[in-house]
Phi, psi and omega in degrees: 000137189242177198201084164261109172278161047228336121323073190317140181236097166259114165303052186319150138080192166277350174293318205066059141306102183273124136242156159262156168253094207229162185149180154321160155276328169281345155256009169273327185275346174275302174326294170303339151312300170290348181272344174295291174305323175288326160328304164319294197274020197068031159203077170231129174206165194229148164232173153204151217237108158268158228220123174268126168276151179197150167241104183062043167085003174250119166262182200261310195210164161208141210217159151267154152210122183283131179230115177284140148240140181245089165289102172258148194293352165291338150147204195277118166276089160264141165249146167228132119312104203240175139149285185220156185278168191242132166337084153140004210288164178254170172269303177252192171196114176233130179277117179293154178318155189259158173243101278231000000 
């Protein structure tokens, strides 16, 4: 996990799967407290999605979309992410508690 101020940039896994943090500063040092702490406990996970663009029903594209989720005691922080799947990549993830 990488951690960049003074706007947080929180980095996840061997992936870096990135979200920011915007807002006041005292709710960005909170927030990160709390997505720091779900991490900490395992309850933190990742999917990726494919996802078809389509115009009137015809379609256009087809894209990734990285979807994080942060189960907090405030309820679920999900961030997305869209662009090319990564090599070797998996549909889901989930991170065991870390252990200190």
């Amino acid at each position: 996990m990488k951690v960049y101020p003074p706007y947080p940039t929180l980095c996840l896994g061997p992936e870096q799967h990135c979200t920011e943090l915007f807002g006041r500063e005292e709710v960005r040092m909170r927030d990160l407290v709390l997505l720091i702490q779900a991490v900490i406990e395992g309850r933190y996970s990742w999917e990726h999605r494919q996802v078809q663009r389509k115009l009137l029903w015809i379609p256009l594209y087809k894209f990734t979309r990285l979807i994080g989720r942060f189960e907090t005691p405030d309820g679920p922080w999900v961030f997305t992410r869209q662009g090319v799947e990564p090599p070797g990549a998996v549909a889901h993830k989930t991170y065991p508690p870390y252990r200190g």
